[in-house]
N, C-alpha and C positions, 0 to 999 in steps of 0.2 A: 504494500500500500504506500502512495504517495507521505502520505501523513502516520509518524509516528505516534503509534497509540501508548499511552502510559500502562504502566504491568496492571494495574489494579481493573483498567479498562478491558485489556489482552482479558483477563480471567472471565471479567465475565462475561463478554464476547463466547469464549470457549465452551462455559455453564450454559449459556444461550444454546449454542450451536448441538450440543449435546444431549439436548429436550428437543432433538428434533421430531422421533415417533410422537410427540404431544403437543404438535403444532397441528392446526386443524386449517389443510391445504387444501386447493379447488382437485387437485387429486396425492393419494399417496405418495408419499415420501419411499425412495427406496436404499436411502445413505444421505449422511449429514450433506447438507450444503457448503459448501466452499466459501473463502472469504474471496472476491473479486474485487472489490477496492474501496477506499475511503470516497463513500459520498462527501458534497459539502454539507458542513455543520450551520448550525443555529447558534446562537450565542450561546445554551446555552445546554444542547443534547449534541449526541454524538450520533450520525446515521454511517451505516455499514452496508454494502451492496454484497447480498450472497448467493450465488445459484446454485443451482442443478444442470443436468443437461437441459432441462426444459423447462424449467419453473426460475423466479428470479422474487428475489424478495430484500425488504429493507430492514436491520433491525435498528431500531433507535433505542438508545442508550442513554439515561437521564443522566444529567450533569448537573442539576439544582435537587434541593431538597423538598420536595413535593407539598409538604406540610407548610412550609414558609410562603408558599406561592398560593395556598387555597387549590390541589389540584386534587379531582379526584380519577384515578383510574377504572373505578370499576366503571364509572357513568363516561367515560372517553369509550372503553371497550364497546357499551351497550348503545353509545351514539353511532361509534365508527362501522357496527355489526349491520344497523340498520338504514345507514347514510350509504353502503355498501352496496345492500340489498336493493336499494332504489337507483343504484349507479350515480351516485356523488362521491363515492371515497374508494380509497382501496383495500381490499377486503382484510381485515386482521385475524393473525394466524395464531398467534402465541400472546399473550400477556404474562407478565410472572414481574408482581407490584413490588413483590421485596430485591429482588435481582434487581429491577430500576429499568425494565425491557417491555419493547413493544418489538411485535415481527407483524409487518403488513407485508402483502404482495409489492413487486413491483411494478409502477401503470412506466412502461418508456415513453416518454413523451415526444409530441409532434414536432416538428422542424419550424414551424409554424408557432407560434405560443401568443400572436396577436385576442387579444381579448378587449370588446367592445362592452361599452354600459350596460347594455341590454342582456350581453351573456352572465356577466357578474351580476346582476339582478335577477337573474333567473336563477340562477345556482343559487344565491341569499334566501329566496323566495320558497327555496325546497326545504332548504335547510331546515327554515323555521315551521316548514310542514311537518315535519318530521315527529313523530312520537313523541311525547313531555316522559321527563327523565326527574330523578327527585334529588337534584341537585340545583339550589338558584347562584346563582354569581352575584353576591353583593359588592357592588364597586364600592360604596363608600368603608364597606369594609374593607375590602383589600385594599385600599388606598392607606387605613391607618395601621394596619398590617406592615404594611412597605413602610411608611414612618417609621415604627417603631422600631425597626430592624436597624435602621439607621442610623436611628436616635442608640439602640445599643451599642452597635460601633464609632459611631463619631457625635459623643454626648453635643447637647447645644443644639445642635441641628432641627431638631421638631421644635423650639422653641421660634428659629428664627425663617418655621415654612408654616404658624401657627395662625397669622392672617389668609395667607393662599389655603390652607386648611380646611378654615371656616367658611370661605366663600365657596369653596369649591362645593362644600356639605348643600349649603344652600341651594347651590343649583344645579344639583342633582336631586334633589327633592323636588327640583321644581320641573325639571326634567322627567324624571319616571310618575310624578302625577301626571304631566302630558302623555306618560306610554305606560302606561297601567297594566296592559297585557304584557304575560310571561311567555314566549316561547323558545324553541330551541334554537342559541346561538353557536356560531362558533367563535367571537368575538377575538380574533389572530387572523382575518382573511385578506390578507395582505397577499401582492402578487405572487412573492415566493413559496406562500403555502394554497396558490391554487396552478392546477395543470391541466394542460389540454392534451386530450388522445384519445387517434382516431376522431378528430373533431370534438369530443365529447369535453365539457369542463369540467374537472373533479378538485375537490376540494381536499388537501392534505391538511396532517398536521393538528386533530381537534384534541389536543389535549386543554384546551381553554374551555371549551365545549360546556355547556348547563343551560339551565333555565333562567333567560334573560330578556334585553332590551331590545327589541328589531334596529332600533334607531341606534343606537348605538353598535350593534353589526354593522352597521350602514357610514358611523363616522370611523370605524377602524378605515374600512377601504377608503373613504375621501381623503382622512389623516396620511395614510403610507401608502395612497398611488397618486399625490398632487399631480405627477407629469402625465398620467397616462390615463388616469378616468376624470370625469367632469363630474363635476358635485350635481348640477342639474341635472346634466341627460341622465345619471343614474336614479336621482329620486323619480323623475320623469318614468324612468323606463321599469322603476320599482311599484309604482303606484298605478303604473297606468294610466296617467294625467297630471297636470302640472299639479307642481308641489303649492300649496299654499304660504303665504306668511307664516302664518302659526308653527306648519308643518318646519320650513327652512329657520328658523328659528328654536325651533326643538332641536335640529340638527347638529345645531351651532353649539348646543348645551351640552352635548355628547362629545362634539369633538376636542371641545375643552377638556373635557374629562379625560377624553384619551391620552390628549395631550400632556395633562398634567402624569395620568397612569404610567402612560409609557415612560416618561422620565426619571418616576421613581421607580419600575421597573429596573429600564438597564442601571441606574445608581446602585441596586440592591444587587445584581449580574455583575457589577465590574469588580466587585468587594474593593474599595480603594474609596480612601477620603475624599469628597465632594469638596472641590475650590472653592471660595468666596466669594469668585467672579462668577461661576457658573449659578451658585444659587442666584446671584445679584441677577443676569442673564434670565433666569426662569423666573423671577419673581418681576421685573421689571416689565415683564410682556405678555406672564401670563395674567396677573394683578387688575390691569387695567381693562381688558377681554374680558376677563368676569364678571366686572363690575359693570361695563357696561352690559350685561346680558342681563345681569341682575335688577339693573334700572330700567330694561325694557327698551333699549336703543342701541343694538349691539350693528358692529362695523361692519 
């Protein structure tokens, strides 16, 4: 493999490969899989490409601590089984929670990977069709989740994100009263965890996966494809009809959200002290976006 894996990775790679009779394949196994090469990683899992002579498969390998992130596995399994079954995902072969392993099939993807509003709106739109699962994603909880982690390693720090905080509380309140319905998100559908093949869009990656926000699925993709999808033609193409004020304005209350999420995210991923200037940076720009959202006259 391109990429040296660490021994403790090496083992359970091996532990993985070794539970192959108790992978649950679109046909029998008739010998371990092979290691074939270091896919690219995620910030923050490790993916491995392994075949057969005719079967190819991925396994991911958790690199964070599941419990710190609010992750549940057994509800990714029971999402990805049936996201599957309807052809959005790729099929999952093996879980094993304590190992820290998922084995999916592998989808090779098209040469092609152009994706317009309307397809990512269609695939969002299944998603949330999808079976209720009994797990919800509280953002405002994982939000002081991610604080508090940070506030243990670099004391001070929740004190001086303790305005951005409370705004943030508030309009999220004011946000999920506007989206009252729970359905099934995968709220991570960013371009690199969706793929095209055989023309088909499928959706990778749902270890975020629960019972949540539509709209806020909806500001991940606006958040992490600014260059490549349109905020309109996707609600457009999500709705079925122009979005309303109300509607693009709920929007806006999400993407903040994410906005803020994702940066305590990877702060919490990179384990390493947060700058001065950086928080100065996130508070400077996010501060003022809230507040106007919260006044009701947002940019």
């Amino acid at each position: 493999m391109a990429k040296t894996l660490s021994q403790a990775t090496r083992q359970r790679l091996a532990l993985t490969l070794g539970q192959w009779r108790h992978w649950q394949t679109p046909s029998p196994l008739q010998c371990a899989p092979e290691i074939s090469r270091h896919l690219d990683d995620g910030v923050s899992n490790t993916s491995i490409l392994v075949t057969t002579e005719d079967q190819s498969f991925v396994v991911r390998l958790d690199g964070v601590d599941t419990r710190s992130h609010s992750l549940n596995r057994q509800v990714e399994w029971k999402t990805l089984r049936e996201a599957s079954r309807q052809g959005l995902a790729p099929q999952p072969v093996y879980m094993n929670p304590e190992l820290g392993v998922l084995v999916c099939e592998y989808l090779s993807p098209d040469d092609n990977q152009q994706q317009t509003e309307g397809d990512v709106a269609d695939l969002l739109k299944r998603i949330h069709g999808l079976p209720a699962v009994h797990h919800r994603i509280d953002l405002s909880q994982r939000i002081r989740q991610y604080v508090h982690q940070l506030e243990a390693r670099q004391p001070g720090i929740s004190q001086t994100l303790s305005t951005l905080n409370q705004l943030t509380e508030r309009m999220l309140q004011q946000a999920e009263h506007g989206d009252a319905e729970l359905v099934v998100c995968h709220n991570d559908l960013h371009s690199a965890n969706r793929l095209r093949r055989h023309g088909a869009l499928y959706a990778l990656d749902l270890e975020y996966s629960g019972m949540g926000h539509r709209w806020f699925d909806l500001a991940v993709v606006c958040e992490c494809d600014v260059e490549g999808i349109e905020a309109d033609k996707l609600l457009t193409a999500y709705l079925a009809r122009g979005a309303s004020s109300q509607e693009r304005h709920l929007l806006l209350r999400f993407r903040l959200c994410y906005r803020y999420l994702a940066w305590l995210w990877y702060a919490v991923c990179g384990n390493r002290p947060i700058r001065e200037s950086e928080l100065a940076t996130l508070t400077s720009t996010l501060t003022p976006a809230i507040v106007e959202v919260l006044q009701g006259r947002p940019t």
